[in-house]
PAZAPA-4460 file (N, C-alpha, C; in steps of 0.05 Angstrom, whole numbers, plus 32768, in hexadecimal, padded with zeros to 4 digits):
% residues 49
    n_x    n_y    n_z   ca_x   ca_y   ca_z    c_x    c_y    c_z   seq   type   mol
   812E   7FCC   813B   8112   7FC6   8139   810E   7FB4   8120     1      X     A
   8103   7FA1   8124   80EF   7F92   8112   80D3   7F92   80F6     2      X     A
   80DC   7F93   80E1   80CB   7FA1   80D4   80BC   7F7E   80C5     3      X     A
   80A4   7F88   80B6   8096   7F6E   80AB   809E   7F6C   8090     4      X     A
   80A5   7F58   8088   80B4   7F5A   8071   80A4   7F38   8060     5      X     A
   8097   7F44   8047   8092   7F2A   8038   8099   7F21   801F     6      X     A
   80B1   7F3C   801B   80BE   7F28   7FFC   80E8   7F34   8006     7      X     A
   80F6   7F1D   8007   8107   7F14   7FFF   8115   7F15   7FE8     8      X     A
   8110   7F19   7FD7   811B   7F08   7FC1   811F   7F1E   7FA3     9      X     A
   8102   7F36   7FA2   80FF   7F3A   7F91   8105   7F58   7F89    10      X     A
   8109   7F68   7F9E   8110   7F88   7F9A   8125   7F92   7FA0    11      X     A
   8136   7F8C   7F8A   8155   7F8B   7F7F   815D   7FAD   7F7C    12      X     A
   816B   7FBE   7F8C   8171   7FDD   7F84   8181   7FDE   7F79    13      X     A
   8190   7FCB   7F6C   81AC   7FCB   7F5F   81CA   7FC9   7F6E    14      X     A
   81C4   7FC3   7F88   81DB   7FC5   7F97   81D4   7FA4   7FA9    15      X     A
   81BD   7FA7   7FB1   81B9   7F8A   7FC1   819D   7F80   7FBF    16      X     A
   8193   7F73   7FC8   8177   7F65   7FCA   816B   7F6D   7FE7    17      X     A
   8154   7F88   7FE3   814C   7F8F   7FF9   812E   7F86   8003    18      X     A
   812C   7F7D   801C   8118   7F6F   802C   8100   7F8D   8029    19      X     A
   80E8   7F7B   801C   80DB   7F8E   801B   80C0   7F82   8026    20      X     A
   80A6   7F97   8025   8088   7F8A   8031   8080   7F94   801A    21      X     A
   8071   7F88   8003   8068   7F8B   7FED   8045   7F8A   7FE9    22      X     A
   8032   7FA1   7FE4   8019   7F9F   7FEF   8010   7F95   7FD3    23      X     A
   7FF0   7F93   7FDA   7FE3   7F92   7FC0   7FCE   7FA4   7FB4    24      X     A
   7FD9   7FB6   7F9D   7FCE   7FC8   7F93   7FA9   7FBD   7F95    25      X     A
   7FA7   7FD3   7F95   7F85   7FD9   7F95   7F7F   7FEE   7F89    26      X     A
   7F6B   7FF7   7F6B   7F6B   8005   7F5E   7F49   8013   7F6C    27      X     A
   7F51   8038   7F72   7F3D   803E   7F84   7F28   8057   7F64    28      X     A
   7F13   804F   7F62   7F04   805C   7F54   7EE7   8066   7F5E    29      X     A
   7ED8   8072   7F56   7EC1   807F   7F57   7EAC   806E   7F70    30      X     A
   7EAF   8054   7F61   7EA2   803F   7F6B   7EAC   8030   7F88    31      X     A
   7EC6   803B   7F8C   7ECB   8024   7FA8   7EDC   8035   7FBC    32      X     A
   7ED4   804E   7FB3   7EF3   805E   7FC0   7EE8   805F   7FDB    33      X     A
   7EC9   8064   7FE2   7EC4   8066   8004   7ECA   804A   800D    34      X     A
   7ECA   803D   8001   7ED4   801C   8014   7EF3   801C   8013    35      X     A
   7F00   801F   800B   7F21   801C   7FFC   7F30   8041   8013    36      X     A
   7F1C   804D   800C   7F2F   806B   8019   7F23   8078   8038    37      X     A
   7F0A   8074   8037   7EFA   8087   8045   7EF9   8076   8060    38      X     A
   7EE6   805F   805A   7EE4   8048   806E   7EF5   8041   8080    39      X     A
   7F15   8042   8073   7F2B   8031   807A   7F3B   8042   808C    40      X     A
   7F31   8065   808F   7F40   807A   809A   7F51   8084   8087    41      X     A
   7F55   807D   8074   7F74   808C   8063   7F69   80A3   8060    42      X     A
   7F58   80AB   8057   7F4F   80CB   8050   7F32   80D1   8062    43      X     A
   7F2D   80E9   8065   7F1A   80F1   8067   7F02   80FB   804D    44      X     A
   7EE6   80F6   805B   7ECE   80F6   803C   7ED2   810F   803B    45      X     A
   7ED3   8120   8051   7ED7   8142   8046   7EEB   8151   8036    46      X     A
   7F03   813C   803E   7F16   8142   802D   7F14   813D   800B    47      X     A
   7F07   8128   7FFF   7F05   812F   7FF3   7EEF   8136   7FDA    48      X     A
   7EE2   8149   7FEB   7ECF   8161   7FDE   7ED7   8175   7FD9    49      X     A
***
């Protein structure tokens, strides 16, 4: 199987250079967490109350 892979080059384990998909952090706080967590499906709003 086929996986999506967009860095090459840069996540070195010490044995070889492994093909990785590298995301982009998003810092979730008070202010954005129902757009960032709730909205997107990752969690549920009941969960966390």
């Amino acid at each position: 199987q086929t996986v999506d892979v967009n860095d090459t080059k840069t996540y070195d384990n010490g044995v070889k250079v492994v093909p990785s998909y590298l995301l982009t952090p998003i810092s979730v706080d008070i202010t954005n967490y129902q757009k960032e967590l709730v909205d997107t499906g990752y969690i549920k709003a009941e969960d966390l109350k």
